[in-house]
N, C-alpha and C positions, 0 to 999 in steps of 0.2 A: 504494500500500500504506500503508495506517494507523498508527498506532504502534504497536497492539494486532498485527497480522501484522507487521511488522520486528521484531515481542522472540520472536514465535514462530519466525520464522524462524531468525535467531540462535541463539535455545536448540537449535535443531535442529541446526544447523550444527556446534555447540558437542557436541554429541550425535555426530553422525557420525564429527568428526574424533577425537572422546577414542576410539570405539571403533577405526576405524583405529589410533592410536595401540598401542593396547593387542593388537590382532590382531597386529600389525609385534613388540614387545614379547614376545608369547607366540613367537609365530617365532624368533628368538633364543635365548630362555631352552630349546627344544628342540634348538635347534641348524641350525636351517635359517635361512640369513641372507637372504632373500629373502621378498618382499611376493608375496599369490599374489590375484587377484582370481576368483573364481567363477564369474561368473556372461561370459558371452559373449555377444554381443549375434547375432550368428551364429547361425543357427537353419536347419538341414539340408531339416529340413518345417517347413512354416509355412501356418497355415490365413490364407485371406482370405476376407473374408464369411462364408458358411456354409459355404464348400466346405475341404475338409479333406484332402489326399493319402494315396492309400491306394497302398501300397508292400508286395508280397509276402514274407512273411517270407525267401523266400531269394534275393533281390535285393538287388543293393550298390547301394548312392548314398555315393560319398566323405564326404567331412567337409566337405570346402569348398564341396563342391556345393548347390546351392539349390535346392529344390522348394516348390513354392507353388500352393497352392491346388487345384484340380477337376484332378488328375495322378494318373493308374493307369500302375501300375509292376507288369509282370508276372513269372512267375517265371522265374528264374533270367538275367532282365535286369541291365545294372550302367551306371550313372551317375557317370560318372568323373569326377576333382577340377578343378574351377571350372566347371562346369558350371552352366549356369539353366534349370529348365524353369520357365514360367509359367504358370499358367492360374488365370488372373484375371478376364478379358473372355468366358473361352471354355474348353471342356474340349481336356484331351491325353490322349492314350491310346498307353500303349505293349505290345504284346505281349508272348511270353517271349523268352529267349535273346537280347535285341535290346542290344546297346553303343552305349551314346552318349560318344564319346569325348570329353578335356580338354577344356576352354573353349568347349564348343558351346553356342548357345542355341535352344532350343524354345518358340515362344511361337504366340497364337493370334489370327486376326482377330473384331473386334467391328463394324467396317464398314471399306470401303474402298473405292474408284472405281465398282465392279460393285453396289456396295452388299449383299455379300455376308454373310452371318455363319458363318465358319469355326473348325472344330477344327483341330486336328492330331492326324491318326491317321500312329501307324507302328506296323506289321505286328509280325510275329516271325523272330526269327535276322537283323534289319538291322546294317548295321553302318552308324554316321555316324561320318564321321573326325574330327579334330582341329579346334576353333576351326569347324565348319561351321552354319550359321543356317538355321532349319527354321520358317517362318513361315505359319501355317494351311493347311497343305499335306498331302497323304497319300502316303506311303511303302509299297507292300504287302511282303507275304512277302520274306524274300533276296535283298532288294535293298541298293544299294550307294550310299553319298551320301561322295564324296572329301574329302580336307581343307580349310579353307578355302570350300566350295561354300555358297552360297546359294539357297537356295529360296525363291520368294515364294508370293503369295495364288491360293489355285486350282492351285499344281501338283500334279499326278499322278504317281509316278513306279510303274510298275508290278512285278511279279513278276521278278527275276532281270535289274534293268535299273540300270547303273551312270550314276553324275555322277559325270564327271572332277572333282579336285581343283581346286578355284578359279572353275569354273563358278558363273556368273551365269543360275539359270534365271527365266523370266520369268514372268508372274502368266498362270495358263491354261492351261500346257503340260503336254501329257501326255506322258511320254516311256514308248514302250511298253517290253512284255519282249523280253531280250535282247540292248537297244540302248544303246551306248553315248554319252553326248552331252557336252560339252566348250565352252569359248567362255565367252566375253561379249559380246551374249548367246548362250545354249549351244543348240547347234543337233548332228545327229545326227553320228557322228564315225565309227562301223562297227559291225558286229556283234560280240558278245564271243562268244568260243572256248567251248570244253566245257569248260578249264581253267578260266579266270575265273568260269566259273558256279560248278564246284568250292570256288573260292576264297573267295566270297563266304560259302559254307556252312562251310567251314572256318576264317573267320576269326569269324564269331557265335562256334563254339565255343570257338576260343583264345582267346576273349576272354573265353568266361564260367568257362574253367576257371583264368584268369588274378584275375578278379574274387574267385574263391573265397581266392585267397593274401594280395590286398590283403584282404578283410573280415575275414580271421585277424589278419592284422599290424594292424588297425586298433582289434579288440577287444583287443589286449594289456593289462595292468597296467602300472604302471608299474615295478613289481618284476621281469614278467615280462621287457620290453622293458631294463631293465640287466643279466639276467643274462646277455642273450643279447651284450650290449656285451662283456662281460667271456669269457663262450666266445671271438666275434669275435678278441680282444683275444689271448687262451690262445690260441688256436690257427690264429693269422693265420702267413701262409705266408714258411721260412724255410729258409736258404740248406741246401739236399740234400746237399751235401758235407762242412757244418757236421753235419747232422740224420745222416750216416752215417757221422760219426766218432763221435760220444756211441751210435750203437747204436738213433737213439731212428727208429721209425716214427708218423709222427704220421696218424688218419682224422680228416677231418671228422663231428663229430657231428650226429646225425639231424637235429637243432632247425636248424641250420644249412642245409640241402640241400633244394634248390627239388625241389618234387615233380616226377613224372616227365610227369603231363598238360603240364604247362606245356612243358616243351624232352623230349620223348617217345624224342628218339636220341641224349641227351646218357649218356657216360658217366661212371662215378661217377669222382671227382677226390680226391686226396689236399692237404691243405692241409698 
């Protein structure tokens, strides 16, 4: 760098820092004693190359979660916090109703031993559990993929067919409907029940009527989210003997009270 770019640069620098200064300064003189920076480097969607993620309006993806590039997010699917889907090398496709839980990753094949080039397609109403790795593989309809499970290149997993938690499934396999498979590597373990097919359907939905409470709590204000500190705070739970000597009957208020989809045989509770 020249003399002529080290005086520009300086000036700059000189420039930056007086404005911090002064942004820190205005803070203060309003009364808030705290530096607040803007801008977050974090980015929820994020295009790569040309491709662009396109996410149905009533579909959740957390805050923390990461979507990237050539990713369909169908409706009323949710994408839950620390999550990554990728599709960068390759496109992902998620149907409706489908939960992709905590810390799972979704990504796609661009080549690999078979010299394949794979998506990752998953179906509608799936559910993928916790921290599970889903790698240019297809998932159909209400189907089930445990916590921890791994999928690799070329698996199949079909209509109403469970991966046990922790399961290592291997590049090629197709695990049909109705079958449960388990192991490292995961090999067939029995048939699931009329129950567990129940289940699988009934967990898409608790999870997307669950999806709808985090998207509310996450669009709050910041106004909104202290005054609810301060209800919290008002009308946090106190000693019954004390609360029926003063006379006083205390209800929880509405803002307060998990809707009924989510715990549907829960009764109402007095704080």
């Amino acid at each position: 760098m020249g003399t002529l770019g080290k005086a520009i640069y300086t000036v700059g620098f000189w420039i930056r820092e007086t404005g911090q200064t002064l942004d820190r300064l205005g803070c203060r003189l309003q009364g808030n004693y705290y530096f607040q920076e803007q801008l977050s480097r974090h980015r929820t969607l994020m295009n790569v190359f040309d491709k662009a993620p396109v996410v149905d309006r009533d579909a959740f993806v957390a805050p923390s979660a990461s979507v990237i590039g050539d990713v369909q997010v169908g409706r009323g699917s949710s994408i839950w916090y620390g999550c990554v889907l990728r599709g960068d090398v390759n496109n992902i496709s998620i149907g409706s109703g489908t939960n992709i839980q905590d810390n799972s990753l979704v990504h796609v094949a661009k080549s690999n031993l078979s010299g394949k080039v794979l998506p990752t397609i998953i179906g509608s109403n799936v559910t993928v559990g916790h921290s599970a790795v889903l790698h240019g593989c297809t998932v159909e309809d209400e189907a089930f993929v445990g916590m921890g499970a791994t999928l690799l290149d070329g698996v199949y997993v079909e209509k109403h067919a469970m991966v046990a938690a922790g399961a290592l499934v291997r590049q090629n396999t197709r695990i049909p409907c109705g079958e449960v498979w388990g192991g490292n590597p995961a090999k067939f373990l029995r048939k699931l029940t009329e129950e567990e097919m129940a289940f699988i359907s009934q967990s898409a939905l608790n999870y997307s009527n669950l999806a709808q409470v985090h998207a509310a709590e996450n669009a709050k204000s910041f106004d909104e989210i202290e005054f609810e500190k301060m209800l919290r705070k008002k009308f946090a739970r106190r000693d019954e003997e004390y609360d029926s000597m003063l006379g006083v009957v205390r209800e929880t208020p509405p803002e307060l009270i998990l809707p009924d989809n989510i715990l549907p045989n829960k009764a109402p509770k007095t704080a």
